[in-house]
C-alpha positions as a printed NumPy array, in Angstrom:
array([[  0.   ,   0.   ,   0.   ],
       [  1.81 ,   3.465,  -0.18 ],
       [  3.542,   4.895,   2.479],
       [  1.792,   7.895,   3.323],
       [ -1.573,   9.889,   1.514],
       [ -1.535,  13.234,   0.21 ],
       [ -3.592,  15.476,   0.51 ],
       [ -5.775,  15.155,  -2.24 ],
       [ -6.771,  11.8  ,  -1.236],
       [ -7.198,  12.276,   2.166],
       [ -9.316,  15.075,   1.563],
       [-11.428,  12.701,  -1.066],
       [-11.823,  10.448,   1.876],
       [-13.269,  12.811,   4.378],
       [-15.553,  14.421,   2.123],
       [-16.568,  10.495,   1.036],
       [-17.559,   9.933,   4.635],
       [-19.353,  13.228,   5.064],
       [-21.614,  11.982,   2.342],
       [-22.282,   8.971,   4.445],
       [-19.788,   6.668,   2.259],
       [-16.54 ,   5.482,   2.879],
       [-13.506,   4.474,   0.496],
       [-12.254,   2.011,   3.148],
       [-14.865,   0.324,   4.515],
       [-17.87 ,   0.167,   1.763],
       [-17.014,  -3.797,   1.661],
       [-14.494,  -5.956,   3.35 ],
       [-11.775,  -5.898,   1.047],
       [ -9.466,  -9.198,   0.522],
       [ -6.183,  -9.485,   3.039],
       [ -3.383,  -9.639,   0.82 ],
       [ -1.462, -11.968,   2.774],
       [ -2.716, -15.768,   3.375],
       [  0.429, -16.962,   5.424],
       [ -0.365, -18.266,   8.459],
       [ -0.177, -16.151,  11.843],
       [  2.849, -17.217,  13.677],
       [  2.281, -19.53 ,  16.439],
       [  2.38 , -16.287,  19.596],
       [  0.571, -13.828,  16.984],
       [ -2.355, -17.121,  17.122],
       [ -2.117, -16.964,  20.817],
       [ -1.734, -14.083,  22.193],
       [ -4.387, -11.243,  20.532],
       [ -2.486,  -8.032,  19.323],
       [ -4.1  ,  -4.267,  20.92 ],
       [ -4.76 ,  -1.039,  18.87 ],
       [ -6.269,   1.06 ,  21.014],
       [ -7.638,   4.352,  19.301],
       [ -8.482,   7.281,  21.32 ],
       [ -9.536,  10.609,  20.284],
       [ -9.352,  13.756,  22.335],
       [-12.445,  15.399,  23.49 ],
       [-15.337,  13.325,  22.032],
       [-18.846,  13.025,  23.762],
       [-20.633,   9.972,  23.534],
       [-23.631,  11.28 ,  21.597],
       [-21.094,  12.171,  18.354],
       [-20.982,   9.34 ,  16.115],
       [-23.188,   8.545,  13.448],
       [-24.001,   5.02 ,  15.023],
       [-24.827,   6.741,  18.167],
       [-27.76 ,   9.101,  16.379],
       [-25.727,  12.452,  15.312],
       [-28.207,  14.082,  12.522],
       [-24.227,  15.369,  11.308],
       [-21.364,  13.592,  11.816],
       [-20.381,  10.701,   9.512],
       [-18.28 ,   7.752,  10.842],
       [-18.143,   5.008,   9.327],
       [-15.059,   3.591,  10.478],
       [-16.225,   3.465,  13.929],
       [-19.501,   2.121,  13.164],
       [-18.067,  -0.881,  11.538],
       [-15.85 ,  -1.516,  14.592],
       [-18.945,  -1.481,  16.92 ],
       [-21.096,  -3.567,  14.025],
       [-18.143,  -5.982,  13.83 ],
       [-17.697,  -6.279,  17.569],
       [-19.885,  -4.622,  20.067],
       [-21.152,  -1.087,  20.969],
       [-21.199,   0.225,  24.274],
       [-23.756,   2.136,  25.22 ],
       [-22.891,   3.179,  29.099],
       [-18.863,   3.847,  28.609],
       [-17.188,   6.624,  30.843],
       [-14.032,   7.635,  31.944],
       [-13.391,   7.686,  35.28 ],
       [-11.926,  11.583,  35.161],
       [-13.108,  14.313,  32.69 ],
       [ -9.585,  15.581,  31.868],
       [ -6.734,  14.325,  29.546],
       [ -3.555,  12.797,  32.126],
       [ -5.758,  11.318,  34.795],
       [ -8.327,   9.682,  32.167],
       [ -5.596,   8.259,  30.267],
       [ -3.241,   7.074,  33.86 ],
       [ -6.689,   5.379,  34.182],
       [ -5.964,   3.681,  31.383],
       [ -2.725,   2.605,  31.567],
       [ -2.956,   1.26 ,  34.843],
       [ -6.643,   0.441,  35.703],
       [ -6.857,   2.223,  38.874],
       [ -9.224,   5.209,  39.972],
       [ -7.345,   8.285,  39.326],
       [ -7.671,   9.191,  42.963],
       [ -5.278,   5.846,  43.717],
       [ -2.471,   7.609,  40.891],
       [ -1.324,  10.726,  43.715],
       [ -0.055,  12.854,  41.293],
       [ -0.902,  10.731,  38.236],
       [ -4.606,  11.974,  39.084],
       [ -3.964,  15.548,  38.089],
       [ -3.306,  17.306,  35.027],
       [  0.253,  18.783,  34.504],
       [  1.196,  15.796,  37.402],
       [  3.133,  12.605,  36.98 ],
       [  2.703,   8.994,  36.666],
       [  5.485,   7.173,  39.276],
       [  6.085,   3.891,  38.531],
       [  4.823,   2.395,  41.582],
       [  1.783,   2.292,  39.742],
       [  2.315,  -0.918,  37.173],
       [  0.957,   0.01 ,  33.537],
       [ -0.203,  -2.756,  30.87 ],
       [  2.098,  -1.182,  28.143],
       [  5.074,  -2.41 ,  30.483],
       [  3.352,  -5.684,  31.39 ],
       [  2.733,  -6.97 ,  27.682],
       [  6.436,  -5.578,  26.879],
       [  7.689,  -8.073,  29.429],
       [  5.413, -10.603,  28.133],
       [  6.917, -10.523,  24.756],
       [  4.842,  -7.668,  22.77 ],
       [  6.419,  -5.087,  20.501],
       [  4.923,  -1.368,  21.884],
       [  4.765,   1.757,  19.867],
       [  2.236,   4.806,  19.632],
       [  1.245,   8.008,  17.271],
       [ -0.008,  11.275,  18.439],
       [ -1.005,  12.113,  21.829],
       [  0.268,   9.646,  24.623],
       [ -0.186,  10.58 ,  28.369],
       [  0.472,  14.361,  28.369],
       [  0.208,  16.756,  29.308],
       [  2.959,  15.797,  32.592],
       [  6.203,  16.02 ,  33.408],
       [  7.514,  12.258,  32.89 ],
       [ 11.416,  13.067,  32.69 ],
       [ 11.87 ,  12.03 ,  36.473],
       [ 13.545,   8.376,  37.244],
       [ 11.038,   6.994,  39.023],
       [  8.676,   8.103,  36.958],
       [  7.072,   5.972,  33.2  ],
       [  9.337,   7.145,  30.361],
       [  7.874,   6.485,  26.69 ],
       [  4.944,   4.268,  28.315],
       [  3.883,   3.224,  25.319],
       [  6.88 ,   2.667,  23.639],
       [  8.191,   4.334,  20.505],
       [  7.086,   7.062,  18.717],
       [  6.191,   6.201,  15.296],
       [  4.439,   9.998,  13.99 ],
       [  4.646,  10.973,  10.425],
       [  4.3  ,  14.373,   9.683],
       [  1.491,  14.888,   7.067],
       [  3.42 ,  16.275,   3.169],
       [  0.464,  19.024,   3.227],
       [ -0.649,  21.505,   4.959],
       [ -3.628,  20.114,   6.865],
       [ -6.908,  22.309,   7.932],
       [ -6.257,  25.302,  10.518],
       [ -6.814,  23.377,  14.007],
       [ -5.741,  19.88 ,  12.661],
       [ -2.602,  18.362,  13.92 ],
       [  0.245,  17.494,  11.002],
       [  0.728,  14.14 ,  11.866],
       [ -0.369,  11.568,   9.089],
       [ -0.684,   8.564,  12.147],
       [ -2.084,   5.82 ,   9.833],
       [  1.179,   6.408,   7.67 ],
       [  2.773,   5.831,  11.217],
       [  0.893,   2.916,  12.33 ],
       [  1.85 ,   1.123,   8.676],
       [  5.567,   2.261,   9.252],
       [  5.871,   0.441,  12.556],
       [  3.75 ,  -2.785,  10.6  ],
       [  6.426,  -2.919,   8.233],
       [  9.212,  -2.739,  10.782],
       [  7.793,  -4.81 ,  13.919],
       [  9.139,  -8.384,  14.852],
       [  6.366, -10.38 ,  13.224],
       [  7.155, -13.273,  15.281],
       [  5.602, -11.061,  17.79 ],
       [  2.555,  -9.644,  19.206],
       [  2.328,  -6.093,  19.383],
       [  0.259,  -3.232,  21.246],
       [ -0.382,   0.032,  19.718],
       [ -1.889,   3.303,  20.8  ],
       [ -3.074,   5.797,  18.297],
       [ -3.569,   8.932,  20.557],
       [ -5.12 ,  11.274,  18.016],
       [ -4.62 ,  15.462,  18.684],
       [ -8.433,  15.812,  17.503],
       [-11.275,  17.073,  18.217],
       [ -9.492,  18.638,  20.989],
       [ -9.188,  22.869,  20.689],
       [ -8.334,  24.796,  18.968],
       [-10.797,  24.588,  15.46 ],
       [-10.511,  26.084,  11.939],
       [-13.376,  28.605,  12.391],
       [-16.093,  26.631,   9.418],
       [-14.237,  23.943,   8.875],
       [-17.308,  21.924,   9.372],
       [-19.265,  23.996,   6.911],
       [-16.747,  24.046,   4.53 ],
       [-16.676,  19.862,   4.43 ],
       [-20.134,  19.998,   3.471],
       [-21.969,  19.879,   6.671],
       [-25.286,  21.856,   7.457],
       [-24.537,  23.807,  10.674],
       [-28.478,  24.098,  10.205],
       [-28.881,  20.49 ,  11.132],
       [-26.424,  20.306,  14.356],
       [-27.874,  18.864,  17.417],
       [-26.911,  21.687,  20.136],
       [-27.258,  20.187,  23.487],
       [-30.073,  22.07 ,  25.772],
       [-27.198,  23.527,  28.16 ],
       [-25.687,  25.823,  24.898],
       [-27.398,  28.529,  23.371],
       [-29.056,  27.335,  20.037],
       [-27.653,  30.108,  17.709],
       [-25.389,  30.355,  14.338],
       [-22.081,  30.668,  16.038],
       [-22.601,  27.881,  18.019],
       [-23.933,  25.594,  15.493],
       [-20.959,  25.994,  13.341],
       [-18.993,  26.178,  16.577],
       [-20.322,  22.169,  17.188],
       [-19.314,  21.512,  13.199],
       [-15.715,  22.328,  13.487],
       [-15.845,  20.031,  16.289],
       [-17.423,  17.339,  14.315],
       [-15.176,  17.968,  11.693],
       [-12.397,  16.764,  13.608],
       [-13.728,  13.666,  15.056],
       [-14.149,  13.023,  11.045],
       [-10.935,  13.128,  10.812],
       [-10.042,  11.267,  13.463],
       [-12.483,   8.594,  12.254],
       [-10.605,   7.945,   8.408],
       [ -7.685,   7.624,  10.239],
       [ -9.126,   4.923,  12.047],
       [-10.277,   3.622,   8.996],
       [ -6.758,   3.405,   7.416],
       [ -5.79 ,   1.692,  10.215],
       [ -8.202,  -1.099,   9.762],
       [ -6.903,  -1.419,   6.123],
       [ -3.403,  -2.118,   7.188],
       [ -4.579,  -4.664,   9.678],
       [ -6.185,  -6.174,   6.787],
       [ -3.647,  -6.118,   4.413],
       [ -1.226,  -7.626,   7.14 ],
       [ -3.156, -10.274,   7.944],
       [ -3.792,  -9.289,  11.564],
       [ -7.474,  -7.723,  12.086],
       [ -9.49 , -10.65 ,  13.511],
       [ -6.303, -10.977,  15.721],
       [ -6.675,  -7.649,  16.937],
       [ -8.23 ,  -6.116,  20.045],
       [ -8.917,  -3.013,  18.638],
       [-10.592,  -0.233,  20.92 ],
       [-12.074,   3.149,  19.724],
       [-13.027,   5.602,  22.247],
       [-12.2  ,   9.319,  23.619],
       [-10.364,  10.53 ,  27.051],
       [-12.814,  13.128,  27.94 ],
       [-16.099,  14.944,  26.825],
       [-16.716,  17.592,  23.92 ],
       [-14.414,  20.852,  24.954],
       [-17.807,  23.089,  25.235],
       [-19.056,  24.628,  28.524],
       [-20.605,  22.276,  31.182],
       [-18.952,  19.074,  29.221],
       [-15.281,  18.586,  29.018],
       [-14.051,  19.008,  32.815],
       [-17.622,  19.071,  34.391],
       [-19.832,  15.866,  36.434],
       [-22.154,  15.565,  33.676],
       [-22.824,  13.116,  30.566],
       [-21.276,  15.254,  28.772],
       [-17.85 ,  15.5  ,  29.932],
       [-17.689,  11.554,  31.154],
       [-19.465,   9.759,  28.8  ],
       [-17.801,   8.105,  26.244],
       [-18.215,   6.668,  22.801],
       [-16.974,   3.224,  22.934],
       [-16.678,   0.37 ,  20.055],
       [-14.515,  -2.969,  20.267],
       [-13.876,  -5.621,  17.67 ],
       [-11.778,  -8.7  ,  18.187],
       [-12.797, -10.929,  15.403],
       [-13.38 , -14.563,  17.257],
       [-12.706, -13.268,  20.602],
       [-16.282, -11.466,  20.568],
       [-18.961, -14.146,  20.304],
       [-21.766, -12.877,  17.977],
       [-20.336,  -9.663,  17.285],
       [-22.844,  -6.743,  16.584],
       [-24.619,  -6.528,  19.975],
       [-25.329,  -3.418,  21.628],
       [-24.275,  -3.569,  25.347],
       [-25.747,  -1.472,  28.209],
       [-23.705,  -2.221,  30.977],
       [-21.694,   0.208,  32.819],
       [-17.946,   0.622,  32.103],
       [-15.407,   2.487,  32.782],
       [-11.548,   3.448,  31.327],
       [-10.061,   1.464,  34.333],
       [-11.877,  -2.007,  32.698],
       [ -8.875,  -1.475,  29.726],
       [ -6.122,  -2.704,  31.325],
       [ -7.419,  -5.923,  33.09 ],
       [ -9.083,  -6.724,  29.494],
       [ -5.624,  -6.609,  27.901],
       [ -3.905,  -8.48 ,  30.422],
       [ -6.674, -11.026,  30.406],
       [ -6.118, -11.666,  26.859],
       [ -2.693, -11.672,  27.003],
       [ -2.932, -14.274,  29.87 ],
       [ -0.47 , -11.698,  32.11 ],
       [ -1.021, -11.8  ,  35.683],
       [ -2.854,  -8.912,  36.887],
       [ -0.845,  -7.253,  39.439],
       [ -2.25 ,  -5.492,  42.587],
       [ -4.131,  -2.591,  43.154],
       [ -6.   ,  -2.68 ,  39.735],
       [ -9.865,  -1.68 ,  40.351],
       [-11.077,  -1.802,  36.855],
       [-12.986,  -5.387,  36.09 ],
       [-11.98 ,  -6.859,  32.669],
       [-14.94 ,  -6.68 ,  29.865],
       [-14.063, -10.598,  28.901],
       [-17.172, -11.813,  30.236],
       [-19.051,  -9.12 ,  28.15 ],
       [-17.291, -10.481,  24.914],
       [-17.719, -13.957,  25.77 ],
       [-21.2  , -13.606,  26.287],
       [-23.035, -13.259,  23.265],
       [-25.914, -11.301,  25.187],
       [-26.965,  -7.666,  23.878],
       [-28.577,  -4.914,  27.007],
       [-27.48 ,  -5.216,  30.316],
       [-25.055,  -8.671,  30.639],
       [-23.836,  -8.365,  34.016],
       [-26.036,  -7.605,  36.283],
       [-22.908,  -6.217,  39.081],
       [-22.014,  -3.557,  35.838],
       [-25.084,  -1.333,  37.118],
       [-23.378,   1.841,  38.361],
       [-20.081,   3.737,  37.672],
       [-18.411,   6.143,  40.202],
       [-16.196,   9.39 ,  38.282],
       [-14.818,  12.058,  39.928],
       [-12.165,  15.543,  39.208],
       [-10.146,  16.542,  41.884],
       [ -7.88 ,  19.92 ,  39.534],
       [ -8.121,  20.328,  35.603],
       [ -6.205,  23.356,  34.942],
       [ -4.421,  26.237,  37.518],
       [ -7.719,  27.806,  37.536],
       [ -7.817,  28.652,  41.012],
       [ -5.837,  30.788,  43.294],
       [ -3.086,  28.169,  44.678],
       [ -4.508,  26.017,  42.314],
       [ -6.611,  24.752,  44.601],
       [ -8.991,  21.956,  43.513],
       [-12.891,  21.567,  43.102],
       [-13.225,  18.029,  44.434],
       [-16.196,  15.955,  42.657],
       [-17.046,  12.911,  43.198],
       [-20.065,  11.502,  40.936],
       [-22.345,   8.495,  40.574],
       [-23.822,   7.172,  36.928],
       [-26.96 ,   4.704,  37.203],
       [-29.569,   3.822,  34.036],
       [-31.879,   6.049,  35.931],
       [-29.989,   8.996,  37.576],
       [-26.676,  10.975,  38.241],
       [-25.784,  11.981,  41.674],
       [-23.034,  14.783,  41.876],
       [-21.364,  15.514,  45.011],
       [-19.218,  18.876,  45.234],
       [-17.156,  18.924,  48.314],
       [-15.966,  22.802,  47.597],
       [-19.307,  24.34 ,  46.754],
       [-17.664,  28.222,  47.679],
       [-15.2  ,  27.851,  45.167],
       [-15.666,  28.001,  41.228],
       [-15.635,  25.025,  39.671],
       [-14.531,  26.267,  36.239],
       [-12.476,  28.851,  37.704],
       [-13.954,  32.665,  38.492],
       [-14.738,  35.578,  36.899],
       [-11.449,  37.512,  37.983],
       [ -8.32 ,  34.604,  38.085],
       [ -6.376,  34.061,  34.923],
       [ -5.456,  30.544,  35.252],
       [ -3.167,  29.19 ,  33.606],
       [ -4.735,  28.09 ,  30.129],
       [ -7.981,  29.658,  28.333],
       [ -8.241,  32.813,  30.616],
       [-10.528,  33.276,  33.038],
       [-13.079,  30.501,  34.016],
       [-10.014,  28.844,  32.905],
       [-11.488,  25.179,  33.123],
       [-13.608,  25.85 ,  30.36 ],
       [-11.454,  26.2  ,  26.846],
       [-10.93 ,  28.819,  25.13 ],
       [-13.248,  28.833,  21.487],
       [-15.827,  30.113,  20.135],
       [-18.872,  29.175,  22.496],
       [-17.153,  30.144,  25.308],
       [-16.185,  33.603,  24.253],
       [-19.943,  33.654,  22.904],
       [-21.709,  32.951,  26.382],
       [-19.105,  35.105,  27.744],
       [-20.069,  37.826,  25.631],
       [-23.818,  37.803,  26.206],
       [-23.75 ,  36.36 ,  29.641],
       [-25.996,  39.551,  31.026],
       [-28.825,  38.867,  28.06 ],
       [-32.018,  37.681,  28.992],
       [-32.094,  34.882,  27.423],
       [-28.532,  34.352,  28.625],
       [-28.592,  34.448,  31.847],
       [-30.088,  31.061,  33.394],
       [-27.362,  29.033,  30.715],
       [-24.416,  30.924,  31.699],
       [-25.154,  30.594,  35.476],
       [-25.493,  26.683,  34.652],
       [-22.184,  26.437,  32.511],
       [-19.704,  29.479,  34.351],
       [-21.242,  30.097,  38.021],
       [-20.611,  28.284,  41.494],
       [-22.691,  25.195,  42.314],
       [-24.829,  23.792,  45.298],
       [-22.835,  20.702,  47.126],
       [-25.491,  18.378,  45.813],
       [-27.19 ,  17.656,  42.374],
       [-29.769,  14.947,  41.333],
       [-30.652,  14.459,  37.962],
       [-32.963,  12.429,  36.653],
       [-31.667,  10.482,  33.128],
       [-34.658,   9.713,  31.546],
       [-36.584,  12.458,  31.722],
       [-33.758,  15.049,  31.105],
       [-30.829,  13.659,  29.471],
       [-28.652,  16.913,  29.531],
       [-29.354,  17.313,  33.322],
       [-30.697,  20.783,  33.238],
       [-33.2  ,  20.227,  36.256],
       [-31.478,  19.373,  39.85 ],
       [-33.112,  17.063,  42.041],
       [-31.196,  17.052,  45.269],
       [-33.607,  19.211,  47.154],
       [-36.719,  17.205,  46.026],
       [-38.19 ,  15.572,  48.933],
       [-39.78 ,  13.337,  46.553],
       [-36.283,  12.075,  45.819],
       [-34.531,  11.559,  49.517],
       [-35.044,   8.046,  49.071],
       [-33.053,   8.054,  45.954],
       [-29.952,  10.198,  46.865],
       [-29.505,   8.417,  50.187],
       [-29.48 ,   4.912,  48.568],
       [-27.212,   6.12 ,  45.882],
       [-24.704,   8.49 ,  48.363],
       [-24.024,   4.594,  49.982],
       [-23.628,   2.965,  46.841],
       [-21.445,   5.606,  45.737],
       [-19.173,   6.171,  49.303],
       [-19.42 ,   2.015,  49.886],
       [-16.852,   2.449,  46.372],
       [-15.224,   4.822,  46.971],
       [-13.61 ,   3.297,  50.308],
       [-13.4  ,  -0.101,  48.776],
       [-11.149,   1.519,  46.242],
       [ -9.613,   4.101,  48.874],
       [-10.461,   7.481,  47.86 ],
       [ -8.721,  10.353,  50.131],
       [-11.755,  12.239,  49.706],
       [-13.967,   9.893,  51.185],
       [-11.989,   9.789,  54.636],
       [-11.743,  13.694,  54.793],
       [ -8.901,  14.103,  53.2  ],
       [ -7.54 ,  16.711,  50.604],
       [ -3.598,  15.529,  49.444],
       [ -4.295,  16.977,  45.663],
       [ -4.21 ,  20.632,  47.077],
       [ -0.217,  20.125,  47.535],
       [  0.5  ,  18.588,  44.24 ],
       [  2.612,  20.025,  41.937],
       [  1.12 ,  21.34 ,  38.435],
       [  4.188,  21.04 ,  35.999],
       [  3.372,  23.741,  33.82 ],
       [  5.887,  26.477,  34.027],
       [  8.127,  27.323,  37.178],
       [  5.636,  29.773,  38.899],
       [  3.077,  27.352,  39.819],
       [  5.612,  25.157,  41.473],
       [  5.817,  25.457,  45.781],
       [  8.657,  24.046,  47.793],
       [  9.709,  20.939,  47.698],
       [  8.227,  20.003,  43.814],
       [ 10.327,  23.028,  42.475],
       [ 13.194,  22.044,  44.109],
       [ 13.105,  18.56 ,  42.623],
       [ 12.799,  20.417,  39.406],
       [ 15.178,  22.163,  39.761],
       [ 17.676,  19.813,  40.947],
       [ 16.034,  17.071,  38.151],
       [ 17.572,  20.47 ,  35.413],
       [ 21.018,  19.907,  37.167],
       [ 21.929,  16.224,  36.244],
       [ 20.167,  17.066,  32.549]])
């Protein structure tokens, strides 16, 4: 296959999949090569595991979108299975993806449960595991940034080499220049074939910042955008939503080149492959918020034989911690202690579509700091539990903002400084004082009570809180045990009283580093 696509093509290919086809994935094309697997590549499953960055659960075009085309996706999840109930455990781009690597609640990681922290290696990651079982590790794109990784004890390169290829063309404003399927087929070519391998694909998009249009331009109707009930439903954020969608596009035909080269090396039905995001849509009251929209994640998996009767939709709850204990399930690797995630092997074994495992009824999230958005960069602890029928949030700061105030500059996006910076935001910002204004911004940018109870069925974008409702004391009591009976089982600080993520270090730039964390820096610049 050639080594890399231009830009004509790759533009013929997204604009194929915005009209609902796809170049790649029309038919099942023929694997070129009819040599037999070797005998550990037959035994042991290989792992791509795609992940965009800042994708809702709602945007895909299996999933409903009236927009967004993906076909690539929707073949993994109509090949394999579709999860309906997916989250990550943490809203925000480290501690979602230490999740992953190690299968642990963020708030077991210390540092590794921040953003801007660090991931020590006390904390055992499946990339390392499956390396010293034998698989050959590389990545493209975004691995487990942003954090500073450059200390000894902490996980350098955890998921192996680099393999990015820069793109030979200028790609759209807001689009990363990395051509990662030309990067994935590089380290195909070049891999010990006697060996399994794991790869991560950690793709730059949809996160900020967007190509103002882009979305229009590629042939989508900002007219027909689905704007969720918490934004204001006007032109600027309708296109606003487009770019986004735009970018998960892209993300998506990579995805689908990927599948090619699996098939033209003989490997897909011997490959675990994942699809799914780190964190919700970067748009106020998603990304870094409690709600649906900032921890609910698409989620497709395909693994040829290893998924009896592959197109089921599943409704169980899961969460980005189930990853690791999956992997190292399949890989028959000993799981080693202090995992908390619960491998989905039962799921694919089962052949059974809607809820499977009846002990997969709840998941517990949580966001301890996102960005330096407060003074001291103090937190605004959450912790938050997801059932079929309702979300309970519990804010243990309620006095402080949880997006960041009106008058702190934090260190990204400005002020409210947990919300990023785009076109939406500065939008709401704007208008905040306007009638109709008013009531959304408060919702999105102001400071919230220390409980809220929403109610899934009836309002899906949890506009209405609950938590006051007498009619509902029944409810938020069971679901406050169900949700503190986890989080000591799993031993949450935050659950015993206490705070250690206010002294954490944010390694950003020097000025947001306190005593002894800048002096390690400092000292760690010394032996460099």
């Amino acid at each position: 296959m050639p080594k890399q696509l231009h830009r004509r093509d790759f533009l013929k290919l997204l604009g194929a999949s915005i009209l609902g086809t796809s170049a790649l994935s029309s038919c099942k094309p023929q694997q070129k090569h009819s040599l037999a697997l070797p005998e550990i590549s037959r035994n042991k499953p290989n792992i791509l595991f795609c992940i965009s960055d800042d994708q809702s659960w709602a945007h895909t075009s299996i999933g409903g979108d009236p927009v967004i085309k993906t076909p690539h996706f929707d073949r993994v999840a109509k090949e394999g299975v579709l999860f309906s109930n997916s989250f990550t455990g943490c809203p925000s781009c480290s501690p979602s993806r230490a999740s992953v690597l190690t299968g642990q609640d963020f708030w077991r990681l210390e540092e590794g449960g921040l953003l801007f922290g660090r991931l020590k290696k006390k904390f055992p990651i499946y990339t390392k595991l499956l390396e010293n079982a034998g698989y050959v590790t590389g990545m493209t794109g975004k691995g487990y940034i942003p954090a500073n990784q450059s200390f000894d004890y902490t996980w350098k390169e955890p998921f192996g080499k680099s393999w990015d290829k820069l793109t030979d063309f200028k790609p759209p404003k807001g689009v990363a220049n990395v051509d990662y399927a030309t990067g994935f087929n590089n380290f195909m070519d070049a891999r010990d074939k006697t060996k399994p391998f794991c790869f991560w694909f950690g793709c730059w998009e949809p996160h900020r910042a967007y190509g103002y249009g882009n979305g229009a331009r590629s042939g989508m109707s900002p007219d027909e955008a689905k704007v969720p009930e918490f934004l204001p439903d006007v032109d600027v954020v309708r296109n606003d939503v487009c770019d986004y969608l735009f970018e998960i596009q892209w993300f998506d035909q990579h995805v689908g080149r990927m599948l090619k080269t699996l098939e033209e090396h003989g490997e897909l039905d011997n490959t675990i492959i994942v699809v799914t995001s780190d964190n919700g849509m970067p748009f106020p009251r998603a990304k870094a918020t409690a709600y649906h929209y900032g921890v609910h994640m698409p989620l497709a998996i395909r693994w040829g034989n290893g998924i009896d009767k592959p197109g089921r939709v599943v409704d169980d709850y899961v969460n980005h911690i189930d990853f690791a204990p999956t992997f190292l399930e399949a890989a028959r690797v000993d799981l080693p202690e202090g995992i908390t995630g619960k491998s989905l092997m039962n799921l694919f074994k089962s052949g059974e579509s809607g809820q499977v495992d009846k002990s997969r009824s709840m998941v517990v999230t949580g966001l301890e700091r996102h960005v330096w958005a407060r003074p001291e960069g103090k937190t605004y602890p959450r912790r938050v539990i997801h059932t079929k029928e309702f979300t309970y949030i519990r804010n243990y700061e309620p006095d402080r903002w949880p997006m960041g105030g009106p008058d702190f500059e934090a260190s990204h996006q400005g002020t409210f400084g947990d919300i990023d910076a785009g076109a939406t935001k500065s939008y709401m910002m704007e208008h905040q004082n306007d009638e109709d204004m008013k009531e959304l911004f408060a919702m999105s940018f102001g400071k919230l009570p220390a409980e809220e109870l929403y109610a899934i069925d009836k309002d899906p974008d949890q506009m209405m809180n609950l938590a006051d409702d007498p009619k509902y004391a029944k409810v938020k009591a069971r679901l406050i045990k169900q949700m503190e009976d986890y989080q000591k089982k799993t031993g949450d600080p935050r659950v015993f009283g206490k705070s250690p993520w206010d002294d954490y270090p944010f390694y950003d730039k020097d000025k947001y580093l306190r005593g002894k964390y800048l002096e390690e820096v400092l000292e760690q610049r010394k032996s460099l």
